[in-house]
C-alpha positions in Angstrom: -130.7 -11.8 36.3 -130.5 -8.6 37.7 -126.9 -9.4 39.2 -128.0 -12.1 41.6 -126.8 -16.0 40.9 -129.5 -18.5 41.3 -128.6 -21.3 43.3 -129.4 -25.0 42.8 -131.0 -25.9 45.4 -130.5 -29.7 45.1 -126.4 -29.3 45.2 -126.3 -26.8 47.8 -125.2 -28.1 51.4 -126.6 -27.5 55.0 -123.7 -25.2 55.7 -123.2 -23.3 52.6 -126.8 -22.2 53.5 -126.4 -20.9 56.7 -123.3 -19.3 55.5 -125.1 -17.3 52.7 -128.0 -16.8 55.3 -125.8 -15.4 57.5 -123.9 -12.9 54.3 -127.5 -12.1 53.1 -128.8 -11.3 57.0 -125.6 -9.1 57.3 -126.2 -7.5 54.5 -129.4 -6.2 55.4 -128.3 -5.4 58.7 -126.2 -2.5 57.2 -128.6 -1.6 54.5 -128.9 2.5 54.8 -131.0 3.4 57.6 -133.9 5.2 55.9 -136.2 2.3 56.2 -135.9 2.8 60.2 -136.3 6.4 59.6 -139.1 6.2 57.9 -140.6 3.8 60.6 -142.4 5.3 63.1 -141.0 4.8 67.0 -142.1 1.6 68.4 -143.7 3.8 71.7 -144.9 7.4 71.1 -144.7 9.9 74.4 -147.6 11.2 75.4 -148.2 15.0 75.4 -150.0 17.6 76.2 -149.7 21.2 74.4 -150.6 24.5 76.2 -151.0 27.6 73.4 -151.8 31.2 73.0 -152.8 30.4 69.7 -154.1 33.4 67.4 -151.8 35.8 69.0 -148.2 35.0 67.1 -148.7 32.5 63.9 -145.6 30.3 65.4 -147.7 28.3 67.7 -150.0 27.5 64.7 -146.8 25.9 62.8 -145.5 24.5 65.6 -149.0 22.7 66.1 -148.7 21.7 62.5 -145.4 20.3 63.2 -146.6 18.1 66.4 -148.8 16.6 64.4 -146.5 15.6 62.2 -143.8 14.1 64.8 -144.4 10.1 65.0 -142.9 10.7 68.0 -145.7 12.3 70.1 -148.6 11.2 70.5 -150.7 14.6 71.6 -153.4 14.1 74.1 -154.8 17.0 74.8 -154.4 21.0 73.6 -155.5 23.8 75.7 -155.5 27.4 74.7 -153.3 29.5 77.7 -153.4 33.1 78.6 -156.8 34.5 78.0 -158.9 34.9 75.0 -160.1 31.3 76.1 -162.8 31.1 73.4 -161.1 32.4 70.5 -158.4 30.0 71.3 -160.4 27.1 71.9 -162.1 27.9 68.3 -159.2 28.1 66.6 -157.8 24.8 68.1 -160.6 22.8 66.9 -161.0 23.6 63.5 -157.7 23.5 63.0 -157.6 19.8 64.3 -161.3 19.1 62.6 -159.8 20.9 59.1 -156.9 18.1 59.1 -158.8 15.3 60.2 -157.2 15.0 63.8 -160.6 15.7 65.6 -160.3 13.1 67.8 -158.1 14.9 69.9 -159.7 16.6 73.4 -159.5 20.6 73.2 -159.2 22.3 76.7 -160.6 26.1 77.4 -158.3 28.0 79.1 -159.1 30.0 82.0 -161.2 33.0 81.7 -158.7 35.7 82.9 -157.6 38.8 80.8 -156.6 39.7 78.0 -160.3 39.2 76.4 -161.6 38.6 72.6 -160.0 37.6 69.7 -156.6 38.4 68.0 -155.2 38.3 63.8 -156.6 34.8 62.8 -160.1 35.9 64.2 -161.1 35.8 60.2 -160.2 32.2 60.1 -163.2 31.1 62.3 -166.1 33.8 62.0 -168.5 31.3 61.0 -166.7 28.1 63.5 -169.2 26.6 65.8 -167.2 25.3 68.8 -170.3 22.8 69.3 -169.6 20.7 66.2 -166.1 19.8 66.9 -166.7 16.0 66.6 -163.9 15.5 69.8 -164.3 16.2 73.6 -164.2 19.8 74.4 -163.4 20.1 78.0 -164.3 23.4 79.7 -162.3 23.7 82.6 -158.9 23.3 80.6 -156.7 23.3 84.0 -158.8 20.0 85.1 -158.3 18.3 81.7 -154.5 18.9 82.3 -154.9 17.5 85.9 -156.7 14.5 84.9 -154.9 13.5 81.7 -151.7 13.9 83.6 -152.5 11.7 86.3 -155.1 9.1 84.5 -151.7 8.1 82.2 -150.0 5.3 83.0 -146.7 6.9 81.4 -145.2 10.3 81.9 -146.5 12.7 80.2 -144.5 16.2 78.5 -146.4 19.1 78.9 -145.5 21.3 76.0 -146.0 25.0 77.0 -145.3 27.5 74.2 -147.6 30.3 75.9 -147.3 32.6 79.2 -148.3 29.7 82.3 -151.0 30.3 84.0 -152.9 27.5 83.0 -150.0 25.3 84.5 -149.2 27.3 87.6 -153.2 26.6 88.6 -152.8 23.2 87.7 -149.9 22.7 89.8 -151.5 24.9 92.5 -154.6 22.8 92.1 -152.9 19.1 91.9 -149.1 19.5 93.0 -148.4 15.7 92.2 -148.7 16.5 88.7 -144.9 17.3 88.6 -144.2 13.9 89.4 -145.9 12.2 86.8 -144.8 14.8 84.0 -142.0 16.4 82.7 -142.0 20.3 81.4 -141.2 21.4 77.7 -141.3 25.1 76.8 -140.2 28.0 75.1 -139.2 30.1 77.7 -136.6 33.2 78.5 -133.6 35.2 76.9 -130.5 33.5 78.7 -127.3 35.2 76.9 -129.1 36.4 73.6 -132.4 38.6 73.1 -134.3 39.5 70.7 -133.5 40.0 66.8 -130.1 38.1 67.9 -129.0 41.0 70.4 -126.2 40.5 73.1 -128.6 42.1 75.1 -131.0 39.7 76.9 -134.6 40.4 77.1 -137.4 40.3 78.7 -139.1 37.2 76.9 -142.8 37.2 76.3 -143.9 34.2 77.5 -142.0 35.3 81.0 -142.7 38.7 80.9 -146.5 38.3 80.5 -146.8 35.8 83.3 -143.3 36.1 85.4 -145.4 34.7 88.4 -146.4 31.7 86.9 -143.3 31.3 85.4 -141.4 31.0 88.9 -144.0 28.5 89.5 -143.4 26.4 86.6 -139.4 26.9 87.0 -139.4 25.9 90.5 -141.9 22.9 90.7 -139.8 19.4 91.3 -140.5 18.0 87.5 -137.7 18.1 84.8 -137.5 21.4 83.0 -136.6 21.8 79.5 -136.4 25.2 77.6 -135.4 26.8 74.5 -135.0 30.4 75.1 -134.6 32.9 72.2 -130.7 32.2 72.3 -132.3 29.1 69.7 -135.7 29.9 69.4 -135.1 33.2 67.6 -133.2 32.2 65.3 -135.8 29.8 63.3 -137.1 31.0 60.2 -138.0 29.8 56.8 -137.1 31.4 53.7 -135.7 30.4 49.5 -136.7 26.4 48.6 -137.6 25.9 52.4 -140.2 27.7 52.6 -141.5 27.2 48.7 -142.3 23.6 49.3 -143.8 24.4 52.3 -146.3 27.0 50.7 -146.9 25.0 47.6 -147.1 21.5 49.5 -150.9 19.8 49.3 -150.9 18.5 52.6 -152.7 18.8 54.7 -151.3 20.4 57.6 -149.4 22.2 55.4 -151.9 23.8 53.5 -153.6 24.7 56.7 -150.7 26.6 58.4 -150.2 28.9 55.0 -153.9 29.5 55.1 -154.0 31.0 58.6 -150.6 32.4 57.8 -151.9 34.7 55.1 -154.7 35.7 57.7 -152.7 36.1 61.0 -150.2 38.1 58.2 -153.3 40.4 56.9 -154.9 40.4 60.3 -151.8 41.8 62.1 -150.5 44.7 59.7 -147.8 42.5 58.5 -145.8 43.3 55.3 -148.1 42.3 52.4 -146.8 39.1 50.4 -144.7 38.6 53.5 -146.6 35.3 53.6 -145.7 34.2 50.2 -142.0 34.4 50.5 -141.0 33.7 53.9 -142.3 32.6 57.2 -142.1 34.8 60.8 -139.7 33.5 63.7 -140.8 29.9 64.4 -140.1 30.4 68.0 -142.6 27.3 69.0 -141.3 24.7 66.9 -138.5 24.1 68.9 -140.4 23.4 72.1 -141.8 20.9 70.1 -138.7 18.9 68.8 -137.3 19.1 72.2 -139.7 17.4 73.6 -138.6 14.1 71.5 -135.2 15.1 70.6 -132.1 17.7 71.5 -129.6 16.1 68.6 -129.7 19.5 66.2 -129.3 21.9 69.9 -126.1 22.2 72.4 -127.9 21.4 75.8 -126.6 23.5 79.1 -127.5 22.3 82.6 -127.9 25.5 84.7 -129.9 27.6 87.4 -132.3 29.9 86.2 -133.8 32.4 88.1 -136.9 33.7 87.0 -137.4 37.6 88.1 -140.8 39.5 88.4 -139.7 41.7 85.8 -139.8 38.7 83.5 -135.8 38.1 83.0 -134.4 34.5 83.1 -130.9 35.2 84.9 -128.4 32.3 85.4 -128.2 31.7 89.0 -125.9 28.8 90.4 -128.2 29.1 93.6 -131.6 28.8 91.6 -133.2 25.0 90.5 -131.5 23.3 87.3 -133.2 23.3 84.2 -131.9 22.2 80.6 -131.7 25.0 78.0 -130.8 24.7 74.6 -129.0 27.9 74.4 -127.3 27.3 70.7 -127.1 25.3 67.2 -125.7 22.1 66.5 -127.2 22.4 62.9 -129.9 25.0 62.3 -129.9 24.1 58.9 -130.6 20.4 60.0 -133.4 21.8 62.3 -134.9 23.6 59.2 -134.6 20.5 57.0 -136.3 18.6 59.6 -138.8 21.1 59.9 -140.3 21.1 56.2 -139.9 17.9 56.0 -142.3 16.8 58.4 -144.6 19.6 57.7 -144.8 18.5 53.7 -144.6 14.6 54.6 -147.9 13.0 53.5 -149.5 10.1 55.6 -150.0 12.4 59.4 
């Protein structure tokens, strides 16, 4: 009967029992580990994300991908670096368009640049006042409070210039001691489009000020620079099951990819065949994992012309600055982002 004996249970003994318990218990024990896989974690990290959503598309797929990390458990997003409103706007219906509205949005302080950017199509006719979750006005507070209410550390997630978090360790300087800091942040040995030439990063260079701040506060600093970073893309089978996935989440990130695409003078069909750099979706899986990255322990100094120079004399951070598996990250990546069930 579908290869297993059945057992009398009247001639059995007492120990041949507890001797076949014990086989069958071992036996599960080393069954293939995709049932714990597929469990969730029994604790989730709490996190925060800080965005300039609307100006690249990569923080709206690595917003996607958050979501979809069992992992984290997001508590609050706030749009970074300007444009507060359009940022905000974009945050919310994204949440409210895959059912996550629950989750508070922050507004970001009201410093340039000003008005709206390539996804501005995407929420023309958005009401910011019917976003069923808490929409918290001064951003910088919400960050304060939600880091210091928790009774856990929280991981800031930054994938946006800082200043958001340099005012809110300005504000509330114990923050750093009850958070750690996740970003995508600098061009350590590699630049842009995979040059040997570093560069001036723009998450650095448009905020080196607030960078130094961040860099030098007394929490745990975690970056990927563009020596990983800008090297994630999605193209072939990838990025076909992403595109033709139902989800959700999904469905939502080609959406506003097709915009942001149309909106910014990209290549037309660009958005049907292959994503842009994914630079933010590594911030995100480092804050609950560094498995698919090499990890380096090293100073880096943050200069006002917005380069991130190694510096034995300058405070530690961790910096994934190459690939275990980039094809492992990829996998990882679609996966979660065409999973059903976030």
């Amino acid at each position: 009967m579908n290869g297993f004996t059945m057992i009398d249970p009247v001639s059995i003994t007492r120990r041949q029992f507890l001797q076949r318990a014990a086989v069958a218990s071992a036996a599960i024990a080393a069954l293939p580990s995709a049932f714990a896989a597929a469990a969730p974690p029994a604790k989730r990290r709490p996190v925060i994300l800080t965005t300039d959503i609307g100006d690249d598309i990569d923080d709206t797929w690595a917003l996607g991908f958050l979501l979809k990390c069992p992992e984290l458990d997001l508590k609050l997003v706030v749009g970074d670096y300007g444009k507060s409103k359009y940022r905000a706007k974009l945050l919310a219906k994204f949440l409210h368009t895959v059912s996550h509205d629950q989750i508070p949005v922050g507004i970001g302080l009201d410093i340039e640049p000003h008005g709206d950017g390539p996804q501005k199509a995407w929420i023309e006719d958005y009401d910011l006042s019917s976003y069923r979750g808490r929409v918290h006005e001064n951003g910088v507070q919400a960050i304060i409070d939600t880091i210091m209410q928790s009774p856990e550390s929280v991981t800031v997630i930054d994938i946006a210039p800082t200043p958001n978090i340099a005012a809110a360790l300005a504000r509330e300087p114990r923050i750093a001691e009850r958070a750690r800091f996740v970003g995508m942040y600098g061009s350590v040995r590699m630049g842009y489009d995979r040059s040997s030439k570093c560069s001036a990063e723009w998450n650095v260079k448009a905020a080196p000020q607030a960078c130094q701040k961040i860099f030098a506060a007394p929490w745990d600093v975690t970056i990927t620079p563009l020596d990983t970073c800008g090297l994630v893309n999605l193209n072939g089978e990838r990025y076909r099951k992403i595109r033709e996935s139902r989800d959700p989440i999904a469905s939502a990130v080609i959406e506003n990819y097709r915009i942001w695409n149309k909106g910014s003078g990209g290549k037309p069909g660009a958005a049907e065949e292959y994503s842009s750099t994914l630079f933010d979706t590594v911030a995100v899986y480092l804050a609950f994992s560094q498995d698919f990255c090499k990890m380096e322990r090293l100073g880096i100094r943050v200069t006002d012309d917005g380069f991130t120079l190694i510096d034995p004399k300058a405070k530690p951070v961790n910096a994934a600055l190459s690939w275990q598996s980039l094809d492992g990250f990829r996998d990882l990546l679609v996966d979660r982002l065409v999973a059903s069930g976030a």
